[in-house]
C-alpha positions as CSV (number, residue, x, y, z in Angstrom):
1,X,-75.5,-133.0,-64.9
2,X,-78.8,-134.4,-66.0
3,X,-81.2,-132.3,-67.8
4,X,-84.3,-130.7,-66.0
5,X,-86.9,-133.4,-66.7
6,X,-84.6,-136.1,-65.1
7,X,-83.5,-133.7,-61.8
8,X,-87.2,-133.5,-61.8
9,X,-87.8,-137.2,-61.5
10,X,-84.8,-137.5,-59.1
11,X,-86.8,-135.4,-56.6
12,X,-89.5,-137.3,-56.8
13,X,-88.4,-140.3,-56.5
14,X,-86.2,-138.9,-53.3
15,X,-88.8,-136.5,-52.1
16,X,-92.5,-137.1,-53.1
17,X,-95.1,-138.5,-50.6
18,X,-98.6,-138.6,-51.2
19,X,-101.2,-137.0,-48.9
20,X,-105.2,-137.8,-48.7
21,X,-105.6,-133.9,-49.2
22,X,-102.9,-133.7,-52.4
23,X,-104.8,-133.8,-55.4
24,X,-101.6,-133.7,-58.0
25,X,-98.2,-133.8,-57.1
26,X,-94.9,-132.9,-59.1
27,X,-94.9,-133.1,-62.5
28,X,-97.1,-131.1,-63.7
29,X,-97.7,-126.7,-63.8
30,X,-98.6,-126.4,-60.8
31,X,-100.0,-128.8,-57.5
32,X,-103.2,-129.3,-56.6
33,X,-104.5,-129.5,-52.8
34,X,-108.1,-129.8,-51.4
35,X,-108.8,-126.5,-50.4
36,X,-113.0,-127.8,-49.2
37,X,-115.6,-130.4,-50.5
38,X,-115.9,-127.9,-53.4
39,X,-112.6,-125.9,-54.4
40,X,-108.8,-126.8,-54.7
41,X,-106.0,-124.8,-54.4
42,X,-103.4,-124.3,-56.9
43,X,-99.6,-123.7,-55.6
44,X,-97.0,-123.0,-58.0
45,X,-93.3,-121.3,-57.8
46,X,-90.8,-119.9,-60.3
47,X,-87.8,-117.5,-60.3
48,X,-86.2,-115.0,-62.6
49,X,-82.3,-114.8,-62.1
50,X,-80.2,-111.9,-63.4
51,X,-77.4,-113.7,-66.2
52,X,-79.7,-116.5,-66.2
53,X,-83.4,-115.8,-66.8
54,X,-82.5,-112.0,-67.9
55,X,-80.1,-109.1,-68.2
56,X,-80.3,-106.0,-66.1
57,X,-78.7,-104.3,-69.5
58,X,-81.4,-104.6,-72.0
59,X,-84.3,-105.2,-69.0
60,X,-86.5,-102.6,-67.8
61,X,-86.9,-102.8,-64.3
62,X,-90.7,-102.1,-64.5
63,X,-90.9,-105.1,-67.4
64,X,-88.9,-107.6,-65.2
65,X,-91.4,-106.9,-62.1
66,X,-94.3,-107.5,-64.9
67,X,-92.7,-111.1,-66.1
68,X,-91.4,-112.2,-62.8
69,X,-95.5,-112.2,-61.8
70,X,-96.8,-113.3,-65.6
71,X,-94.7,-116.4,-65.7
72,X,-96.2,-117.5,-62.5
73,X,-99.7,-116.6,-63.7
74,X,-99.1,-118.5,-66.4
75,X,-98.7,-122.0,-64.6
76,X,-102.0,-121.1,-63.0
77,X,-103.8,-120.4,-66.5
78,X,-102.2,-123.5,-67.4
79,X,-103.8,-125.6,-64.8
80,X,-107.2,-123.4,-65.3
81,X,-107.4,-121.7,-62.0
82,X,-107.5,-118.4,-61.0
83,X,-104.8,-116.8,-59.1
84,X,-105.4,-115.1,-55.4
85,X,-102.2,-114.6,-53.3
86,X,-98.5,-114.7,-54.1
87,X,-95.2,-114.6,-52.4
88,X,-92.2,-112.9,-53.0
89,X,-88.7,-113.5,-52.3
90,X,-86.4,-111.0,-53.4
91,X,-82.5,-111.5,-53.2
92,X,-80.9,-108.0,-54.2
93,X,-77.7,-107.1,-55.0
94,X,-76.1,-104.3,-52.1
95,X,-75.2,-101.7,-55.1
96,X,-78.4,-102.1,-56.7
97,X,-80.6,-98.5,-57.0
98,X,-84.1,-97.9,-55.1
99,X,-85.5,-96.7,-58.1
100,X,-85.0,-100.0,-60.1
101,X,-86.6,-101.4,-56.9
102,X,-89.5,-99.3,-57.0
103,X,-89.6,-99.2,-60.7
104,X,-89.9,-103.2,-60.6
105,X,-92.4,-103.8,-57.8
106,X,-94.7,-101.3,-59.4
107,X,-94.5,-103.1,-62.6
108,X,-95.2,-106.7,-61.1
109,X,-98.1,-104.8,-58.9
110,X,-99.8,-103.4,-61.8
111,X,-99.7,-106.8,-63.2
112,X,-101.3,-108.4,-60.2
113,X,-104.1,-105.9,-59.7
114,X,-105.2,-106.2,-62.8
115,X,-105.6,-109.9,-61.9
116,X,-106.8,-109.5,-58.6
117,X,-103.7,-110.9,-56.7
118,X,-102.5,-109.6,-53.5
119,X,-99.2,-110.2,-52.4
120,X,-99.4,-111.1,-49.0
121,X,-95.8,-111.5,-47.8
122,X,-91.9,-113.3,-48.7
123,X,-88.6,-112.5,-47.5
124,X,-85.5,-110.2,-49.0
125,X,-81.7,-111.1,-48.6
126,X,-78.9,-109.6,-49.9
127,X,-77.1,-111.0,-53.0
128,X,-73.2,-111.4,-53.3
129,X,-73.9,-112.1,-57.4
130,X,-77.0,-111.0,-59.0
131,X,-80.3,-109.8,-58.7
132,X,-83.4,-113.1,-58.3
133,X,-86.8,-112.9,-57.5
134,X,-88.7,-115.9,-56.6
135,X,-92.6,-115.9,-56.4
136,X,-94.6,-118.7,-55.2
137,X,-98.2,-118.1,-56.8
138,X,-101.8,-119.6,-54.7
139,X,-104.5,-120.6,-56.7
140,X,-107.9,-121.9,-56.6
141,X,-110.4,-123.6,-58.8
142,X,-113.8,-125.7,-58.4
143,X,-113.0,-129.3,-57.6
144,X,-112.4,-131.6,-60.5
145,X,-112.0,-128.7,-63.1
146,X,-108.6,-128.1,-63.4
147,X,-106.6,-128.7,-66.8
148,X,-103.8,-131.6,-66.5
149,X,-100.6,-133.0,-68.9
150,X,-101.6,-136.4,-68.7
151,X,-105.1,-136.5,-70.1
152,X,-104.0,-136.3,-74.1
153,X,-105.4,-139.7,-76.0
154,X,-104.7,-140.9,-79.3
155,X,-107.1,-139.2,-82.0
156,X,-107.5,-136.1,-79.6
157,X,-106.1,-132.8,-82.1
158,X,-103.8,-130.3,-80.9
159,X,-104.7,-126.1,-80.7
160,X,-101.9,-123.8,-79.4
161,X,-103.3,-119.8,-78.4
162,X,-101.6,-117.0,-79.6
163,X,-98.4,-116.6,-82.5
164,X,-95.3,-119.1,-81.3
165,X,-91.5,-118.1,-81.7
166,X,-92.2,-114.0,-81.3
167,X,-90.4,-114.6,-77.6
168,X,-87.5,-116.3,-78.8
169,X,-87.1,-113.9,-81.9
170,X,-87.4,-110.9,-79.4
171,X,-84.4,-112.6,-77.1
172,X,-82.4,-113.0,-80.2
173,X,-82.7,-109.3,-80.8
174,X,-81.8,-108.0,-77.5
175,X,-78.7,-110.3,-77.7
176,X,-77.7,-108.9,-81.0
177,X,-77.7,-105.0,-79.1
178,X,-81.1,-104.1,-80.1
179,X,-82.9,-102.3,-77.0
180,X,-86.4,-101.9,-75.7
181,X,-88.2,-98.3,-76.2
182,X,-91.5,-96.8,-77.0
183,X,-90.4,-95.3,-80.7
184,X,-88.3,-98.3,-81.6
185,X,-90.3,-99.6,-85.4
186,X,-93.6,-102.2,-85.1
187,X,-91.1,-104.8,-85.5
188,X,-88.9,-104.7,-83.6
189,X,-90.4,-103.6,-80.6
190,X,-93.3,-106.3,-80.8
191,X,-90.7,-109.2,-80.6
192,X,-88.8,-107.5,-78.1
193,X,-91.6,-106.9,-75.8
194,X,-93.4,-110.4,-76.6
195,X,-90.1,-111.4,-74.6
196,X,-90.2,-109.1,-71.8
197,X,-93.6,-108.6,-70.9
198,X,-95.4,-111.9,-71.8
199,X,-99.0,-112.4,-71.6
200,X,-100.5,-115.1,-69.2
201,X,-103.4,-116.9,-71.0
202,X,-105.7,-116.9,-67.7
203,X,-109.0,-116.2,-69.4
204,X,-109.2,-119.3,-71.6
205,X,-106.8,-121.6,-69.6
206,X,-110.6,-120.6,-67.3
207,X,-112.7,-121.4,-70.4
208,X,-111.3,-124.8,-71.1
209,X,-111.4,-126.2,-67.2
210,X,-114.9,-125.0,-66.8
211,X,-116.1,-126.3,-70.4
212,X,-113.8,-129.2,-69.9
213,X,-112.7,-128.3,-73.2
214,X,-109.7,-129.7,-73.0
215,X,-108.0,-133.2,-72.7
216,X,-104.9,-131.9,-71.5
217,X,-103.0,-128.6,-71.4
218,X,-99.4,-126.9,-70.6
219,X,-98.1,-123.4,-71.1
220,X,-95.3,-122.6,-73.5
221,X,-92.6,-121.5,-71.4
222,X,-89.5,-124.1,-72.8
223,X,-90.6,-124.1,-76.4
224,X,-93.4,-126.0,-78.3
225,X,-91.4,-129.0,-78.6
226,X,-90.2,-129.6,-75.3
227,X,-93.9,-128.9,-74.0
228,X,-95.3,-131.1,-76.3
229,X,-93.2,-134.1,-75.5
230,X,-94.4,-133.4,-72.0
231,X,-97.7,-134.2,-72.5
232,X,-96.8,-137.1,-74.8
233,X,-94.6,-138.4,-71.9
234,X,-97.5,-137.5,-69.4
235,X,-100.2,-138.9,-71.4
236,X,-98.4,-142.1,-72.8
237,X,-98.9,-141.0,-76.3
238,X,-97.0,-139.7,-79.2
239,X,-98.1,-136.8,-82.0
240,X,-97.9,-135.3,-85.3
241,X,-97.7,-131.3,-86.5
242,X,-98.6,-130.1,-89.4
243,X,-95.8,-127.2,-89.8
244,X,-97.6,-125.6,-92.5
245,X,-100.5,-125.0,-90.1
246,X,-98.1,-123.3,-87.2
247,X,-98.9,-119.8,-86.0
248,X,-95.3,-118.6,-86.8
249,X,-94.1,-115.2,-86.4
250,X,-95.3,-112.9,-89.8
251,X,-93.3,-109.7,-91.3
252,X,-90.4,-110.0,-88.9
253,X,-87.3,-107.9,-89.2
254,X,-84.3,-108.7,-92.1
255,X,-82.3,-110.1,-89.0
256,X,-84.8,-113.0,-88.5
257,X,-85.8,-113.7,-91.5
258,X,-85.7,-117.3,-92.0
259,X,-85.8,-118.1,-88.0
260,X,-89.6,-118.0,-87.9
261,X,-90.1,-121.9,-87.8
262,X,-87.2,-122.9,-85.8
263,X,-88.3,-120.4,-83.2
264,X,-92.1,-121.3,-83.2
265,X,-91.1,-124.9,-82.6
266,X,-88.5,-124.7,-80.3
267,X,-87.7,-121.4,-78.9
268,X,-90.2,-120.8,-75.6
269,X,-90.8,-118.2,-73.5
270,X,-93.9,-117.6,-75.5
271,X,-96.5,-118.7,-72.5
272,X,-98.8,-119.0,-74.7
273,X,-101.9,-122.0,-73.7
274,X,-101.0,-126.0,-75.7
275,X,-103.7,-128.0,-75.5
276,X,-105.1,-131.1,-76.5
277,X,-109.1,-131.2,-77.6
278,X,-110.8,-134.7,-78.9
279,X,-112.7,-134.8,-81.6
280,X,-116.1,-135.1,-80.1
281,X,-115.8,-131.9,-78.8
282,X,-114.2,-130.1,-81.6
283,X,-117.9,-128.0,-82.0
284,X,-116.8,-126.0,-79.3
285,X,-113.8,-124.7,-80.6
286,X,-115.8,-121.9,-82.3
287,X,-117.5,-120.4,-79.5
288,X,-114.0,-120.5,-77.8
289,X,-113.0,-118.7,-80.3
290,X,-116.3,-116.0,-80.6
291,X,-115.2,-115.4,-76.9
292,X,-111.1,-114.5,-77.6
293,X,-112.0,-112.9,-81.1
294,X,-108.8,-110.9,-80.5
295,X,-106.7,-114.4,-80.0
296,X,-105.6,-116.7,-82.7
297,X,-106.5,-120.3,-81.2
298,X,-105.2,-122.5,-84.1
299,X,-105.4,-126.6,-84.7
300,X,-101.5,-127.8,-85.3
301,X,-101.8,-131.2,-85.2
302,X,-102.8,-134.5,-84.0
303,X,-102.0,-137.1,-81.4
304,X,-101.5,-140.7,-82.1
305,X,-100.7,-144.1,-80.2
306,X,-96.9,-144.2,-80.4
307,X,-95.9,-143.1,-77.1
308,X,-93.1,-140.2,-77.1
309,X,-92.6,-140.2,-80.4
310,X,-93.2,-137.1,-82.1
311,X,-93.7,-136.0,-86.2
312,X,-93.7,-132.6,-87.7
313,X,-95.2,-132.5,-91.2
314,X,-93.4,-130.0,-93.5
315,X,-93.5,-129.5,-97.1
316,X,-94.8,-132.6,-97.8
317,X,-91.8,-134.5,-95.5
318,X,-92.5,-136.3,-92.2
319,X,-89.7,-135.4,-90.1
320,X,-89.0,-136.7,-86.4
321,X,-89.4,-133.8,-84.0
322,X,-86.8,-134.0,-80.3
323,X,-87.7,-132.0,-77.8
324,X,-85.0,-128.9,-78.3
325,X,-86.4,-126.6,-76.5
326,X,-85.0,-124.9,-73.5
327,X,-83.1,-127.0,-70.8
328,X,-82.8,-124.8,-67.6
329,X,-79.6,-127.6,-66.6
330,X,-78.5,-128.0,-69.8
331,X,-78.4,-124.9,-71.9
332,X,-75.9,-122.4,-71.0
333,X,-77.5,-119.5,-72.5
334,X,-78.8,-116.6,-70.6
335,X,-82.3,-117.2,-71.2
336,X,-85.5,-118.7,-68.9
């Protein structure tokens, strides 16, 4: 089977038509549709299936409601909108208990009121194999401020939000038996729960669209170096990391250590905000930064003129960087 990018294209190429009210298409975080002279609308759709996206085992149902909604969010941060409406599709196993139903919708609502998002309707089936939920996310942002993949240029540096590999760490635990609960150490639980109960990046994927900040942007859901070959493949370009420079996970558990940068670069899930900023604008990185004092936003790199081809700079060694990250038709790991 081919891998995720190239099913991707296949659709396109056997589905895509173009529409005087379609603003973007496929390809990118989320579409974009004229919503009036002076807003868009935003549409995006992703699911979370049990022994493929997570494990009912080590997943709390309350957490799973939470990331089921956040990973949706986070196309719409990525894309700088704001999310309004969302729809759910729910597909539940016959033995499956009412208070791991409950327990999950309340933990996706509390998600989307504090983000203002009302669900406003979906469908529910029965499963013969496995618990999925599907939500379909609505948007909206002024016209012509939105953040895109394919706006990065040659000269333009690279700024990632947030600590990278923490998600993939925390998945590594949970497969080795380690479990999610309020006394588990500092450690442990804050990889565990950087997995679980990811935060979507919705204030400053805002602050770059409206300041068009940003050249280009994408969130880090299939690993830093998957994402970041999508904008070069986007954008026509190519880049360069500095690995010394990378956010990577700090004081991590005896069972990681030594992961940190092979996690930050390729492990996903992280949804933290990638984006591209050129240089003429580089001054406003610091009042980005006064207003997310609590958020690390930290340059990484660099991107350059050979298109797809990507460097990562470590320890004095330029080393070709592939895309490794998470393959959804590829890799046969239980993991989103």
């Amino acid at each position: 089977m081919p891998g995720e990018a190239e099913f991707i294209e296949r659709i396109a190429a056997l589905l895509g038509r173009s529409s005087d009210d379609l603003i973007v298409g496929i390809g990118d975080d989320a579409a974009v549709i004229r919503k009036s002279a002076s807003q868009w609308w935003l549409l995006s759709v992703d699911s979370q299936i049990e022994n493929v996206h997570f494990r009912r085992e080590y997943t709390p149902a309350r957490l799973l409601g939470h990331k089921a909604l956040a990973v949706n969010l986070s196309d719409i941060a990525a894309m700088g909108g704001t999310p309004r409406f969302a729809l759910l599709s729910l597909i539940l196993p016959r033995d499956l208990p009412s208070s791991f139903i409950d327990d999950m919708l309340q933990g996706m609502m509390a998600l989307a009121d504090a983000h203002r998002v009302i669900l406003i309707g979906g469908d529910v089936a029965a499963s013969g194999d496995g618990l999925t939920l599907t939500l379909t996310i609505v948007g909206e942002c002024p016209a012509g401020k939105i953040l895109r993949r394919d706006g990065a240029r040659p000269g333009d540096v690279i700024f990632v939000t947030g600590q990278l590999g923490l998600a993939a760490m925390g998945w590594r635990l949970l497969e080795r038996g380690f479990r999610y609960a309020p006394h588990l150490s500092p450690p442990w639980r804050r990889l565990i729960l950087a997995h679980l109960q990811p935060v979507p990046r919705l204030e400053v994927g805002r602050a770059l669209a409206e300041d068009q900040l940003a050249s280009a942007a994408i969130d880090l859901s299939d690993g830093l170096s998957t994402d970041l070959f999508h904008i070069c493949q986007a954008s026509g370009v190519g880049a360069v990391i500095d690995g010394e420079r990378l956010p990577v996970a700090r004081s991590v558990p005896p069972e990681l250590e030594g992961d940190e940068l092979e996690c930050a670069l390729h492990g996903g899930e992280d949804y933290e905000l990638l984006f591209t900023v050129p240089k003429e604008r580089l001054t406003h990185i610091e009042s980005l930064r006064a207003r997310f004092t609590a958020l690390p936003i930290t340059l990484i790199g660099e991107i350059t003129d050979q298109p797809q081809r990507m460097y990562v700079e470590h320890r004095g060694r330029l080393l070709p960087l592939s895309p490794r990250g998470h393959d959804h038709l590829r890799d046969g790991k239980e993991r989103s």
